[in-house]
PAZAPA-4460 file (N, C-alpha, C; in steps of 0.05 Angstrom, whole numbers, plus 32768, in hexadecimal, padded with zeros to 4 digits):
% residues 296
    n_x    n_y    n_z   ca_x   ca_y   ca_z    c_x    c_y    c_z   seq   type   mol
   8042   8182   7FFC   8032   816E   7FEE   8026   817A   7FD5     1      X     A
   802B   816D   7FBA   8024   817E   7FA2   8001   8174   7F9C     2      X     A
   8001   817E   7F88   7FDD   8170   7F83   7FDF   8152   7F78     3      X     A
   7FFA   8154   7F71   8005   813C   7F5D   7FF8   8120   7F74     4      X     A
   8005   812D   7F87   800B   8115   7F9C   7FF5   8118   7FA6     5      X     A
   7FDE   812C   7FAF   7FC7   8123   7FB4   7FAF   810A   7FA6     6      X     A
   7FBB   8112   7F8F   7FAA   8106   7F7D   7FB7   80EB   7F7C     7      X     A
   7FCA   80E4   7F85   7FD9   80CB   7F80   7FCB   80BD   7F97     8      X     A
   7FC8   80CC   7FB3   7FB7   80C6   7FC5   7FA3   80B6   7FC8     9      X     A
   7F8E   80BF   7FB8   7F72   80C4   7FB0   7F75   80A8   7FA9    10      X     A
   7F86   80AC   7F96   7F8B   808C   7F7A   7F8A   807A   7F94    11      X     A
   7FA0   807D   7FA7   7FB5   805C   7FAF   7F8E   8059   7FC4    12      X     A
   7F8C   8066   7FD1   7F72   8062   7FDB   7F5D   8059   7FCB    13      X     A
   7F4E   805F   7FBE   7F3F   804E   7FA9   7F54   8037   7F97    14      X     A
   7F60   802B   7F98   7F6C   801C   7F92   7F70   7FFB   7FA7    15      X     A
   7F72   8006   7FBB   7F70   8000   7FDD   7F59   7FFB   7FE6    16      X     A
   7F40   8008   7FDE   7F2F   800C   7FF6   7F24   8000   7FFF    17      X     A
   7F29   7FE3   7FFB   7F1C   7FC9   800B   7F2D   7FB6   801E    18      X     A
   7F46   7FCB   801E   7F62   7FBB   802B   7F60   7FCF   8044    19      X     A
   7F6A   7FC3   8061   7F6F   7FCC   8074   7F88   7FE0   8075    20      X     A
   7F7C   7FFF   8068   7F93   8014   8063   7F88   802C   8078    21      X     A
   7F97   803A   8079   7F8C   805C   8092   7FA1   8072   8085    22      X     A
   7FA3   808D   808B   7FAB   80A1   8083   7FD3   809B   807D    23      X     A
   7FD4   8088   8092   7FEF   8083   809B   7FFE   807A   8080    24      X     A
   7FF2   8058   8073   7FFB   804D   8065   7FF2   8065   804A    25      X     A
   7FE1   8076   804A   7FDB   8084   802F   7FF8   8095   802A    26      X     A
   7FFE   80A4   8041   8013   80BB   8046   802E   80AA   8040    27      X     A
   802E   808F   8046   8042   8084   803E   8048   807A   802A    28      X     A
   8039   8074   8015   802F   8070   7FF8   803C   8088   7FE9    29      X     A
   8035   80A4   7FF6   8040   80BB   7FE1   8057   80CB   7FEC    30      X     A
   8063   80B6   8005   807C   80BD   800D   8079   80DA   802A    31      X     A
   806A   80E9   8037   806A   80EF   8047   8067   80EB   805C    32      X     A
   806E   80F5   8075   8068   80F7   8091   804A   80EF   8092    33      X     A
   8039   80E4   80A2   8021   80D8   809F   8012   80FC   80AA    34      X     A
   8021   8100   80BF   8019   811F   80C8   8014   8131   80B4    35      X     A
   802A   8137   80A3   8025   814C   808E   8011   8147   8078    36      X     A
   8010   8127   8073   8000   811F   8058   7FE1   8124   8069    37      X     A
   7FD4   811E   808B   7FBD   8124   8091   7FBA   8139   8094    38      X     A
   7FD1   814E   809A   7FC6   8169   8091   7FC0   8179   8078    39      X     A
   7FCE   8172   805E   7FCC   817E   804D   7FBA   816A   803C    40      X     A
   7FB5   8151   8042   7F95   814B   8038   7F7D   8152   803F    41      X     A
   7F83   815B   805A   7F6A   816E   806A   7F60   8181   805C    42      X     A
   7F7F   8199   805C   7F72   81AF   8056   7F6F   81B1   8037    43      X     A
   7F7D   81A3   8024   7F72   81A4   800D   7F52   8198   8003    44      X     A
   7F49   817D   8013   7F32   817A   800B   7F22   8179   801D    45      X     A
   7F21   8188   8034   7F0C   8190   8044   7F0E   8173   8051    46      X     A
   7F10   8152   8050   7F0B   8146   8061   7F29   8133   8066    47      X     A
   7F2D   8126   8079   7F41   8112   8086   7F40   80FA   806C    48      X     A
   7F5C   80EB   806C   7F5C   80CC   805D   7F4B   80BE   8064    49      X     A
   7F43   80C6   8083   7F3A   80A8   8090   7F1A   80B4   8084    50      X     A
   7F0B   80C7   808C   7EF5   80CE   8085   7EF3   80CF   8066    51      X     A
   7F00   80D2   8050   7EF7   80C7   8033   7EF9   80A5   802E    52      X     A
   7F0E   809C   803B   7F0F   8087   8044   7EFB   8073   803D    53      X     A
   7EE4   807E   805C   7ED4   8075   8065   7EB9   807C   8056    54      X     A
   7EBD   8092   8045   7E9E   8098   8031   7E9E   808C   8020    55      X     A
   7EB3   807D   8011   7EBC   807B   7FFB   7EAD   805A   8002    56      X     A
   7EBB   8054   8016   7EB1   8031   8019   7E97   8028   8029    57      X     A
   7E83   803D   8029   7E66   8041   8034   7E5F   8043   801B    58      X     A
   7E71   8052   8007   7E55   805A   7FF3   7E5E   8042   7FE3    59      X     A
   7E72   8030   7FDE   7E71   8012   7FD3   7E67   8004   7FDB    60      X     A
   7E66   8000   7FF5   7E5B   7FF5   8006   7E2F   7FF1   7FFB    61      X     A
   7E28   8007   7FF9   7E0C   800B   7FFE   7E07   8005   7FDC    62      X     A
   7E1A   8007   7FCC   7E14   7FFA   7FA2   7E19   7FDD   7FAA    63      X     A
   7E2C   7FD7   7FBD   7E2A   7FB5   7FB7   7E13   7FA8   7FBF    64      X     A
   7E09   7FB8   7FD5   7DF3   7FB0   7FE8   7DDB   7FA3   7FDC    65      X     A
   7DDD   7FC6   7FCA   7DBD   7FC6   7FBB   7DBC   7FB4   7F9F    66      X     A
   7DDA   7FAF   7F8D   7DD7   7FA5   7F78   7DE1   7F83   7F74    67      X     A
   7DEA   7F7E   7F94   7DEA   7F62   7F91   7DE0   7F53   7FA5    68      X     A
   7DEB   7F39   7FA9   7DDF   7F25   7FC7   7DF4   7F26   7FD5    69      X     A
   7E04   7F3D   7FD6   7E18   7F3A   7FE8   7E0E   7F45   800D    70      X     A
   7E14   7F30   801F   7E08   7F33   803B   7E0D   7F47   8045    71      X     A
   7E01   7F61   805A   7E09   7F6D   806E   7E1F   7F60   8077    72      X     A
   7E1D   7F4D   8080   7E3B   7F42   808B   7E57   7F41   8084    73      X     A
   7E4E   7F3D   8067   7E73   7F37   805C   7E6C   7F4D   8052    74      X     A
   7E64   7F5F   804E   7E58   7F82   8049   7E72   7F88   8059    75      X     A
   7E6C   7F88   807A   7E78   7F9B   8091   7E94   7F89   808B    76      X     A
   7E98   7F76   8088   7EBD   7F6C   8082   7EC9   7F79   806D    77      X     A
   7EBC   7F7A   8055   7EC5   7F7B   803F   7ECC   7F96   803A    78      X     A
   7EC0   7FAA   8049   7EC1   7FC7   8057   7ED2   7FC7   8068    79      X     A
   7ED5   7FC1   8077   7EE8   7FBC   8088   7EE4   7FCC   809D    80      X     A
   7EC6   7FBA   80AA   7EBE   7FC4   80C1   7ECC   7FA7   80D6    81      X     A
   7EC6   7FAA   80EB   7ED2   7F9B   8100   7EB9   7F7E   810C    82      X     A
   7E9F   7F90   8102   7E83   7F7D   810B   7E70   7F8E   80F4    83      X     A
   7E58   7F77   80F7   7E45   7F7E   80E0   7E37   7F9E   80F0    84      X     A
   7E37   7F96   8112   7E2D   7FBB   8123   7E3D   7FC4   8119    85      X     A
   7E4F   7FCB   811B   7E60   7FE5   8115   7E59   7FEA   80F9    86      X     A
   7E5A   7FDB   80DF   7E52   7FE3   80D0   7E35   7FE7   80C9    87      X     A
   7E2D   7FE4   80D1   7E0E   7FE8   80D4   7E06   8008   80DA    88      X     A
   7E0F   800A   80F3   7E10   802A   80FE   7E18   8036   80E8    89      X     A
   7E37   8037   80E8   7E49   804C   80D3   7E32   804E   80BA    90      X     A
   7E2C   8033   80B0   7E1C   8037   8098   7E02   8050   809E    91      X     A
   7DF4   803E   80AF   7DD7   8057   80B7   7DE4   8075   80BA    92      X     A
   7DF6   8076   80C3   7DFD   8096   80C9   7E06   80A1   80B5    93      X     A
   7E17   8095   809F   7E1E   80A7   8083   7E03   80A7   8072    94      X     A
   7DF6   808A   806F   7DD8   808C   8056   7DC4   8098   805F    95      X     A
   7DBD   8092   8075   7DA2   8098   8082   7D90   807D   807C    96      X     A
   7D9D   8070   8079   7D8D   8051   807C   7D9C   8033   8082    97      X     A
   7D94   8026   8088   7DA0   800F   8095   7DAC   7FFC   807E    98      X     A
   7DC3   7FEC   8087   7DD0   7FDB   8066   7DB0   7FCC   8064    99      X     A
   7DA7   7FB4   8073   7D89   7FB5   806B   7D75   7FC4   8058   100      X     A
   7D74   7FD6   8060   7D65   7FEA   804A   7D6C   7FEB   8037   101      X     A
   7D88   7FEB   8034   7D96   7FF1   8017   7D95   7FDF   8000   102      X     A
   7D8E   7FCA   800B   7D90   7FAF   7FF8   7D68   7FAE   7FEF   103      X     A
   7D62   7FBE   7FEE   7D47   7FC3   7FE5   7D3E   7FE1   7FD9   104      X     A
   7D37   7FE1   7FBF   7D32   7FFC   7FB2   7D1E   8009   7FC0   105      X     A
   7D2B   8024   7FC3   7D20   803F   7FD5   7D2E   8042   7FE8   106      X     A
   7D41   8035   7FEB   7D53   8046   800A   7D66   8055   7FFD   107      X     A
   7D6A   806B   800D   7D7C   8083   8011   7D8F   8081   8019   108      X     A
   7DA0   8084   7FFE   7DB8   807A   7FFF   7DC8   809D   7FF3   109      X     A
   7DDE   809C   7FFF   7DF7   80B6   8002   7E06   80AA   7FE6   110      X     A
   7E10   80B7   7FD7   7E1E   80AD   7FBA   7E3A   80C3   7FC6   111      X     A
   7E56   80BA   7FCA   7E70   80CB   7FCF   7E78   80BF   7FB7   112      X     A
   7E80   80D5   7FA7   7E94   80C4   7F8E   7EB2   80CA   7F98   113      X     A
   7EC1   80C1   7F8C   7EE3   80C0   7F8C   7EEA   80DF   7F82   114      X     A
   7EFD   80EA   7F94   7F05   80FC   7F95   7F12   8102   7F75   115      X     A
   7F10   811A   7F6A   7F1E   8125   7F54   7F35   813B   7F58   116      X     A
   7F46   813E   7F5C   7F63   8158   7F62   7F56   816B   7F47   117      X     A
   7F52   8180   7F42   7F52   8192   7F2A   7F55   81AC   7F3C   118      X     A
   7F69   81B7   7F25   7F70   81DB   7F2F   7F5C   81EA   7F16   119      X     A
   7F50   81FC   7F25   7F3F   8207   7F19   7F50   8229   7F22   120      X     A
   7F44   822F   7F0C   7F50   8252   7F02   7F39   8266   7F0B   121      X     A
   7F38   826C   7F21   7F24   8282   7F31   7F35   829B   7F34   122      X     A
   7F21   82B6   7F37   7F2C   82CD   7F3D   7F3E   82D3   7F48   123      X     A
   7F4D   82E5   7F47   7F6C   82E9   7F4D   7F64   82F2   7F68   124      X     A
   7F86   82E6   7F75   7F7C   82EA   7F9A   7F9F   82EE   7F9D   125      X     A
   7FA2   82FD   7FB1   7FB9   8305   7FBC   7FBF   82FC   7FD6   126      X     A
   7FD3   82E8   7FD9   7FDA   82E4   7FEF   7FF7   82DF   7FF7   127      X     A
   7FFB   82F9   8005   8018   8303   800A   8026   82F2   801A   128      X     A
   8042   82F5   8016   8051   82DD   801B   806C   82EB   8021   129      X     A
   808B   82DD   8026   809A   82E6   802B   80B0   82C6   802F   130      X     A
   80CA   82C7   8020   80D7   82AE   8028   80ED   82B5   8037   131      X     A
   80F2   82A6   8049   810A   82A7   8061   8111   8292   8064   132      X     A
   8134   8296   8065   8144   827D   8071   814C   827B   808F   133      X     A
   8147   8267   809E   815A   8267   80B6   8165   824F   80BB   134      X     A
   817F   8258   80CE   8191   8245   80D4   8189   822F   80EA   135      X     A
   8194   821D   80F1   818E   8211   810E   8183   822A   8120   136      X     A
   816B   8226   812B   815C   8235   813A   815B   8224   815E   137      X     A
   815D   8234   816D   8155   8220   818F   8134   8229   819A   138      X     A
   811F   821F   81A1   8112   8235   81B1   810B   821C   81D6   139      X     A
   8103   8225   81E3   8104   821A   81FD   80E4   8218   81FA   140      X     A
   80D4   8204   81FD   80B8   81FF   8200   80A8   81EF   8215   141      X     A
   8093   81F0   8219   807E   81DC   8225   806A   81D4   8209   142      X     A
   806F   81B2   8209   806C   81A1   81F6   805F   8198   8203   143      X     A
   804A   818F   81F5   8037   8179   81EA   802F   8168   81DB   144      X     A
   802B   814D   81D9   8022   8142   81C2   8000   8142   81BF   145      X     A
   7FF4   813F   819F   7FE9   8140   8195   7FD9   8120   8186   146      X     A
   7FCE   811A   8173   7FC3   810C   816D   7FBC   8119   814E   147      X     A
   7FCF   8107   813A   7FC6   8111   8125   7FA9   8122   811A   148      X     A
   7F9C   810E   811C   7F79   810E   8118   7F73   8132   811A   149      X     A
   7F7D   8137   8132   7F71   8153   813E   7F6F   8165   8120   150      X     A
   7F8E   8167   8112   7F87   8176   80F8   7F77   817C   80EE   151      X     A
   7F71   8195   80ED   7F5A   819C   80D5   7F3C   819C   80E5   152      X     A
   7F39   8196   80F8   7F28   818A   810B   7F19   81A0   811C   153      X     A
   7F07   81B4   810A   7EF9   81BA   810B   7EE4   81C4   812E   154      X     A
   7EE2   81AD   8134   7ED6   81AE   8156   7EEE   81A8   816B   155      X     A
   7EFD   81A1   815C   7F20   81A0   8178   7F30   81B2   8180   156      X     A
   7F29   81BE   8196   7F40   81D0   81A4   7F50   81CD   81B2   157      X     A
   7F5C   81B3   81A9   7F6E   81AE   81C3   7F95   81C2   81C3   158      X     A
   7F91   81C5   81AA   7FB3   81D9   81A9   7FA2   81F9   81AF   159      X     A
   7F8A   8200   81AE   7F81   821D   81BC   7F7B   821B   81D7   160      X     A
   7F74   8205   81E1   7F71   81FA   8204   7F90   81F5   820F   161      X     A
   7FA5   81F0   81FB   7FBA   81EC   8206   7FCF   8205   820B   162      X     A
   7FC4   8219   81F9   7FCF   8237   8201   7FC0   823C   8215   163      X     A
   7FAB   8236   8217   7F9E   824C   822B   7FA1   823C   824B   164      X     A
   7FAF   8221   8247   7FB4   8212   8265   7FCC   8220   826E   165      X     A
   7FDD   8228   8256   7FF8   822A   8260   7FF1   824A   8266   166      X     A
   7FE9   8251   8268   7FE2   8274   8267   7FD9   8274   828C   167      X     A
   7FC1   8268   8288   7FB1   8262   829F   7FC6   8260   82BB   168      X     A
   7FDF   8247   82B2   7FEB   8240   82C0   8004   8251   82C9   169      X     A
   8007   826D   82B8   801C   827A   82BB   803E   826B   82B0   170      X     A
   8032   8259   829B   804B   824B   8298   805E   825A   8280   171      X     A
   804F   826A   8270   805B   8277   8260   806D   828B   825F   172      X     A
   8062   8297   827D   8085   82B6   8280   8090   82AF   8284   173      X     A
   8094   8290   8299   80AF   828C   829F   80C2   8289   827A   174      X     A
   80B5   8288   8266   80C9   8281   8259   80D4   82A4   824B   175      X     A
   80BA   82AD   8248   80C0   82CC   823C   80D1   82DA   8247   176      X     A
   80CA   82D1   8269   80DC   82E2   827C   8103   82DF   827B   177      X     A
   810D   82C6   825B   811B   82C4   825F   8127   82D6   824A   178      X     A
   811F   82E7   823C   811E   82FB   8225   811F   8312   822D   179      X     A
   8129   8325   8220   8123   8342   8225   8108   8349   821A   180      X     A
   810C   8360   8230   80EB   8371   8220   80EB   8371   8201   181      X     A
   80D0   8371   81F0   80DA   837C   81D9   80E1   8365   81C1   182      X     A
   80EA   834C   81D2   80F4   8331   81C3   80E8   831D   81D2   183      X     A
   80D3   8321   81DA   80BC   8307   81F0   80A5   8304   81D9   184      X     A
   80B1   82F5   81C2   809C   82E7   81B3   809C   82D7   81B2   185      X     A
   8086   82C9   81B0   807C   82AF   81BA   807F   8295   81A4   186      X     A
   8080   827E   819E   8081   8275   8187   8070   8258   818E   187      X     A
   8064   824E   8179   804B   8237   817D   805B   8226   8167   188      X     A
   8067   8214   8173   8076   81FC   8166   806B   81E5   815E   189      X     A
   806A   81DD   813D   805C   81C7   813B   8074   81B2   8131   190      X     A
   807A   81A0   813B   8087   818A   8131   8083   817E   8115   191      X     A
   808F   8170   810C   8091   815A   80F8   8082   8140   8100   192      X     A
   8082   812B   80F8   8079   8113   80F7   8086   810D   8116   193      X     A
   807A   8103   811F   8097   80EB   813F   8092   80D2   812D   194      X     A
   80A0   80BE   8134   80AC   80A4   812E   808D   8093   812E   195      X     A
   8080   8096   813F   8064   808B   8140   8054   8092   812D   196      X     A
   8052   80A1   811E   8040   80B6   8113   8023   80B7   811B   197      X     A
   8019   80B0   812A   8005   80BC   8136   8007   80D4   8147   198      X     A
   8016   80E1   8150   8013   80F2   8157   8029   810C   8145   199      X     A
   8023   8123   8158   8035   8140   8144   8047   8148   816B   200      X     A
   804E   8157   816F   8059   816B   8188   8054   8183   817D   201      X     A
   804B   8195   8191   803B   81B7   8193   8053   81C0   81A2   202      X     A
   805A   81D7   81A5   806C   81D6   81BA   8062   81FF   81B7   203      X     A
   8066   8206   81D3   8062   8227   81D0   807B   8234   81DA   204      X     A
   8087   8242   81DB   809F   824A   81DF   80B7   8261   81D1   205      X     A
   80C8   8264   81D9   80D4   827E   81D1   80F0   8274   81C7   206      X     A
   8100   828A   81B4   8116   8284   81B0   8133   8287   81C8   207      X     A
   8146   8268   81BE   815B   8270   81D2   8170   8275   81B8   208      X     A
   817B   828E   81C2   8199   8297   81AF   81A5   82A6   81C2   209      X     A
   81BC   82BF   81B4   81C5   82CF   81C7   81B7   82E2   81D7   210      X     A
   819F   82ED   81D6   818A   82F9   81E8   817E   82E7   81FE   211      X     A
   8189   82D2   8208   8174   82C3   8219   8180   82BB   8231   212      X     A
   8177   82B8   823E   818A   82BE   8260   818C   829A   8263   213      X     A
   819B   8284   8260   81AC   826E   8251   81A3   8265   8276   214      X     A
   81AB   8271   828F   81A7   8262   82A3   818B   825E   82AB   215      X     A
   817A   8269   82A5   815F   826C   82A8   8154   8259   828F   216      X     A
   8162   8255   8277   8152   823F   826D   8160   8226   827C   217      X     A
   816E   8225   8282   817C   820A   828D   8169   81FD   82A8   218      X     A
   815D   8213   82B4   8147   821A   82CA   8131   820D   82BE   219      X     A
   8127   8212   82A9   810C   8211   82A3   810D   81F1   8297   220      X     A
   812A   81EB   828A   8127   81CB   827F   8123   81B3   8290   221      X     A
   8135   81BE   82B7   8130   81B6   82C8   8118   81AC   82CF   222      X     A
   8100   81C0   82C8   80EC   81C1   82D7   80D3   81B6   82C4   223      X     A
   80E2   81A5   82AC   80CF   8195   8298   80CD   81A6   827B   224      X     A
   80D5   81BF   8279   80D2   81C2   825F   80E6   81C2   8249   225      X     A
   80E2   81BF   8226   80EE   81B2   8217   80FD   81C1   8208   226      X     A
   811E   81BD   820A   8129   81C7   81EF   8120   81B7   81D1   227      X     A
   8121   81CC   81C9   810B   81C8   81A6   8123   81D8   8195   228      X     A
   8125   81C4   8180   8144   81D2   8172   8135   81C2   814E   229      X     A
   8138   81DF   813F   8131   81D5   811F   8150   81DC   8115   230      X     A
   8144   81D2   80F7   815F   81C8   80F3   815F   81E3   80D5   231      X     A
   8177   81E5   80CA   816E   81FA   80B1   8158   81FB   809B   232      X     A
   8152   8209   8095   8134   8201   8086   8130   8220   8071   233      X     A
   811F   8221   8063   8111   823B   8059   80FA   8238   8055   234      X     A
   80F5   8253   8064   80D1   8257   806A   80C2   8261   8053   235      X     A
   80AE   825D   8051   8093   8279   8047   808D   827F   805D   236      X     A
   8082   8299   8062   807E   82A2   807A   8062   82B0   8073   237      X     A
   8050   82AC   807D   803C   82BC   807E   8024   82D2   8096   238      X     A
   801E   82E0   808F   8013   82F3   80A5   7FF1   82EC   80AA   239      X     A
   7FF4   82E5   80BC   7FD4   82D5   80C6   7FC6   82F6   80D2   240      X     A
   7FAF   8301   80C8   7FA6   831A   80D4   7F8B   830B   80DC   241      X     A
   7F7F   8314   80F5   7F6B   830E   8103   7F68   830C   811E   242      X     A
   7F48   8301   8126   7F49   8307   8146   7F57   82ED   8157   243      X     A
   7F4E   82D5   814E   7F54   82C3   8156   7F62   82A9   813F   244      X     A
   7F5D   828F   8144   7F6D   8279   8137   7F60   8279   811C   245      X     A
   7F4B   827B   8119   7F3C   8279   80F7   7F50   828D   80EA   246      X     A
   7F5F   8299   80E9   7F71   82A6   80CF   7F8B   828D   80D4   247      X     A
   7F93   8283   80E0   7FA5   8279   80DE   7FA2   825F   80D3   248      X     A
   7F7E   8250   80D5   7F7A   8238   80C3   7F7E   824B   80A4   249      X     A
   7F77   825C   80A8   7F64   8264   808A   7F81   8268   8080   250      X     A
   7F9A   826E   8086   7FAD   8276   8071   7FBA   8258   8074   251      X     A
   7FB6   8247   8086   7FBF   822A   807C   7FB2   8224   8065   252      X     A
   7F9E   8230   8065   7F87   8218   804B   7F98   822A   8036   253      X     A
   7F9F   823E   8030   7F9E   824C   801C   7FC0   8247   8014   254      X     A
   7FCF   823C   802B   7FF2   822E   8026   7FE6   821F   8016   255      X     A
   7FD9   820B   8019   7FCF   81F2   800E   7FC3   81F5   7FE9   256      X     A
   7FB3   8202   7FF1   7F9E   820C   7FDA   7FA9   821C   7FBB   257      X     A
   7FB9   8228   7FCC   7FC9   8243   7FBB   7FD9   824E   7FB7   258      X     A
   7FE8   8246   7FD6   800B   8249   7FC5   8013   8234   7FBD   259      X     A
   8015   821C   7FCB   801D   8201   7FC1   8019   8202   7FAE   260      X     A
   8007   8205   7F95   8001   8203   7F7D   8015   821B   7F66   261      X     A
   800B   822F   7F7B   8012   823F   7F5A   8035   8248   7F6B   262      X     A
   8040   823D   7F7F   805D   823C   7F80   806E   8226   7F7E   263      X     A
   805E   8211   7F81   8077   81FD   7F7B   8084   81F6   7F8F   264      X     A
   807B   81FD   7FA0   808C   8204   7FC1   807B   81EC   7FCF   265      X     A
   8080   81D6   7FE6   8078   81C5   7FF0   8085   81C5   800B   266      X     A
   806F   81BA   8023   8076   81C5   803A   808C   81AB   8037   267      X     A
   80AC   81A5   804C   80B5   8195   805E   80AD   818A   8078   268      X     A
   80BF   8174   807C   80BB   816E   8097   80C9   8179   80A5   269      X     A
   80C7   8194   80A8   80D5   8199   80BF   80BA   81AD   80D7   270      X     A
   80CE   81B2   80E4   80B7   81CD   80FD   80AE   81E4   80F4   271      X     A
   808E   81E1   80EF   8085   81FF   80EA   8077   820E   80FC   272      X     A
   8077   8228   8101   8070   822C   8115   8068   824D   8112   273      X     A
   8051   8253   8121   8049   8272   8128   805C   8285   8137   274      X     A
   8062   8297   812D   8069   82AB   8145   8053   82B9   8153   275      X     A
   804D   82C5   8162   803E   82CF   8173   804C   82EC   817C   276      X     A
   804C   8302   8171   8059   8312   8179   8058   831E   8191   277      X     A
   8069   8325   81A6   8064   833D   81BA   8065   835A   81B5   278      X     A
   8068   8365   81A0   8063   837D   8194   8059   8378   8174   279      X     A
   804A   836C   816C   8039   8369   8156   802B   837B   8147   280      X     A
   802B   8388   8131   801D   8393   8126   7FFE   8399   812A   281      X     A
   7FFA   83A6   8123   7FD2   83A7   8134   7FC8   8394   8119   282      X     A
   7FB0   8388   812D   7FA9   8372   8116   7FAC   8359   8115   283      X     A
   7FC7   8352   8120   7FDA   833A   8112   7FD6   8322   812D   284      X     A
   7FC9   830C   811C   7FCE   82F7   812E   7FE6   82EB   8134   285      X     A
   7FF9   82E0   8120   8007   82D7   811F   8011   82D6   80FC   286      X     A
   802E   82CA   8108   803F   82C7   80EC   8044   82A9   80E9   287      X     A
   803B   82A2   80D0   803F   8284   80D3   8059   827C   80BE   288      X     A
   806A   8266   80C7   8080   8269   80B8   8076   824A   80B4   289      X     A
   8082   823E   809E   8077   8229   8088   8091   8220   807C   290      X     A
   80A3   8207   808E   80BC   81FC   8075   80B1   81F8   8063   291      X     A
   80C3   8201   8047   80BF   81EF   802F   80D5   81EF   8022   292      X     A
   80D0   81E2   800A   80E1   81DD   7FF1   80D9   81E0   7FE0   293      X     A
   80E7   81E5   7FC2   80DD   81E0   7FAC   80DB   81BA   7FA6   294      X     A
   80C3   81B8   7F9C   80B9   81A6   7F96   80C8   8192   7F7C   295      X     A
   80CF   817D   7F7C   80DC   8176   7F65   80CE   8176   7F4C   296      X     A
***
């Protein structure tokens, strides 16, 4: 996603923002996966479509209030709340005062203006990189689905609760155990868009090629888990160093932030995914590999 298209974003939403729209129809406006467009609106502006969304038409909301006779009531429609409560709450919880209040000088009112895209020229920063091609890839996983929203999502652990179930559960050697020593690395598979787009697939799992004992995955598909097959692609690959998952947000923000920009390079829809090494460098969380393309 370029800045181009962020900002095209920004536009089709303030353009909209009194029409019944959500992240979905925005992402489809500038032509992506609804998945990829809520992640890389995330991490580029710190919040979700649906949450600027929603500031954007509180803080119109609370100028019409105060500068005309327009009702709380057709207030919460015209917003495109569902009841005048619902908008009532939402309102008190972004202003700190009730739509009531607001229609009378002295209430405390929140001002969100409309987002602006600008690349700004800050101190030089290095962040190492590396491009790789691969061919049709197989790996054998335990999958899960997800819920867009989670992205970026700050208080949600549900893909770090979902390694540590499958751990807990001993579900993970059976797949390593289908590898030789030495080649039992692990890989954290993130899907593309599904057909619904509300949700993404996580999948954790190892590669199947000529190293992998073929009757034992045939065993393990038996017993509920997923062949996962990408298709050819070329990566950026990057080296996540740290103790836990915060290096691996932090070099997403910085795909987003800093290469996307000054390469030209834009993620695909296809599967990106961590490696997790079994002999890893000291240090190293993971390696995160990132489809892309050059950008037209």
């Amino acid at each position: 996603m370029s800045i181009q298209q962020i900002q095209q974003a920004i536009n089709y939403m303030e353009e909209h923002i009194c029409e019944d729209i959500n992240y979905v129809d925005v992402a489809r406006n500038v032509h992506m996966s609804s998945y990829n467009f809520h992640r890389t609106f995330s991490f580029v502006t710190g919040m979700t479509a649906n949450e600027y969304l929603r500031s954007r038409r509180l803080t119109l909301a609370a100028q019409e209030l105060q500068s005309t006779d327009l009702s709380v009531t057709d207030a919460a429609y015209k917003y495109g709340y569902e009841t005048p409560e619902s908008f009532s709450k939402a309102f008190s919880r972004f202003h700190g005062s009730t739509p009531r209040q607001a229609k009378h000088k002295g209430a405390k009112l929140h001002l969100f203006n409309p987002l602006v895209i600008k690349i700004i020229l800050e101190g030089g920063s290095i962040m190492d990189y590396r491009m790789e091609h691969r061919e049709q890839q197989q790996f054998i996983a335990l999958v899960r689905a997800f819920p867009n929203e989670i992205v970026n999502d700050d208080n949600d652990h549900s893909i770090p609760d979902f390694w540590t179930e499958c751990g807990e559960k001993n579900l993970m050697q059976p797949m390593r155990q289908l590898r030789a020593e030495g080649k039992r690395d692990l890989y954290g598979l993130c899907s593309p868009a599904r057909d619904s787009e509300t949700h993404f697939n996580y999948g954790i799992g190892v590669r199947v090629d000529d190293d992998t004992d073929m009757a034992g995955v045939q065993r393990l598909v038996d017993n509920g888990y997923t062949m996962w097959k990408t298709e050819p692609a070329d990566y950026a690959v990057f080296k996540c160093y740290g103790a836990d998952g915060d290096c691996l947000g932090e070099t997403w923000s910085k795909f987003f932030k800093e290469f996307v920009p000054q390469t030209g390079y834009v993620q695909t829809d296809d599967t990106d995914y961590e490696i997790y090494f079994e002999k890893g460098e000291s240090g190293l969380f993971c390696e995160l590999w990132v489809p892309v393309r050059k950008s037209e």
